[in-house]
Structure formats: structure tokens, C-alpha cells
N, C-alpha and C positions, 0 to 999 in steps of 0.2 A: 655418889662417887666419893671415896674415902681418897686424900693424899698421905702419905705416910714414909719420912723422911729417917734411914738406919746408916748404922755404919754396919758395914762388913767387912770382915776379919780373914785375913789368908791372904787377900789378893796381890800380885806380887809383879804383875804384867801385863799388860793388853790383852793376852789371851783369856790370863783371868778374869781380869772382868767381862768381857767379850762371855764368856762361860758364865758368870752370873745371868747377867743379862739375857741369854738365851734361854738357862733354865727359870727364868721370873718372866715372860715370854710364852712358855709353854700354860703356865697356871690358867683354866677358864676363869674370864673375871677382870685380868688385868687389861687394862687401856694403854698405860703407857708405863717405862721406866727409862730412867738416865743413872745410868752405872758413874763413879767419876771415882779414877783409881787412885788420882794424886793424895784424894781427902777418903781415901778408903769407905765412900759412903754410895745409898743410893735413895732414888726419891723414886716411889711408884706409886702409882693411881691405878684403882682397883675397886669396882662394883661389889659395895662387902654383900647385898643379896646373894652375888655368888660364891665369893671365895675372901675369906679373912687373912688375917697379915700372917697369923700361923700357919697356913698354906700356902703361903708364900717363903715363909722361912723355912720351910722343910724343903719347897724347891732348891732353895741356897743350900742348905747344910745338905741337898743328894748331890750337889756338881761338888761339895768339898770346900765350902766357905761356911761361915756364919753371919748374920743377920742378928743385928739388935739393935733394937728402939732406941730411936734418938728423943725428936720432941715432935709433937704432935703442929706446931705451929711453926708458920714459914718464917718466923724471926728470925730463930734458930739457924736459919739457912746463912743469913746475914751476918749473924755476929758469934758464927762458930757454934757447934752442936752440945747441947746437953747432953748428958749419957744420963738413963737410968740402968742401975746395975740388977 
């Protein structure tokens, strides 16, 4: 089980996330996600035997958001996100 912590870009309303969330949801693979729109990011946990985090970002960018990597470790979650670009 891979966790893998992004920002995503567009979101602008509960609905929006609410619509990420559903399309990261649909992906076989994924276990679980927590959308959070205030910090424009999201944290998903996903069985990479089935499906890797770029099949996950392609679910984001089909509902009409973007997905990019933050940081690989839950520090990051704590004291604010890296971005790599």
C-alpha cells in the first residue's frame, strides 16, 4: 500500500472537491482518499500492484482539476507541503 500526498489545482468549492474525490474513488486500487479544499490538496492510499499515482492523476485531470506531487513523507503533512515542480 503506497500513501501519496498532492496538491490539486482548480478547486474552488465543495463541489469541487467532492468531484475529485469521486473521480479518485472510481480508480481500481485506491483504498482510500481525503480531498481537503481549504489546503487545495489530497492524500490517497492506493495498492500500486494495481494502479500507480499516474492513473490517479489522469482521474483528476478527467473531472477538470490537476494533481501534483507533493512529498512522499507524512512530515510534509505537518509542516506544510513541498512542491516538486
Amino acid at each position: 500500500m503506497t500513501k501519496q500526498y498532492c496538491d490539486v489545482l482548480g478547486m474552488s468549492c465543495a463541489a469541487c472537491s467532492q468531484a475529485v474525490e469521486k473521480a479518485v474513488k472510481k480508480v481500481k486500487g485506491v483504498k482510500k482518499v481525503a480531498v481537503n479544499l481549504l489546503k487545495n490538496s489530497m492524500e490517497v492510499e492506493f495498492d500500486e500492484n494495481i494502479c500507480s499515482f499516474d492513473d490517479i492523476a489522469k482521474a483528476v485531470e478527467k473531472a477538470g482539476y490537476k494533481a501534483i506531487i507533493g512529498s512522499l513523507n507524512a512530515d510534509s503533512l505537518s509542516n506544510g507541503s513541498s512542491k516538486d515542480a
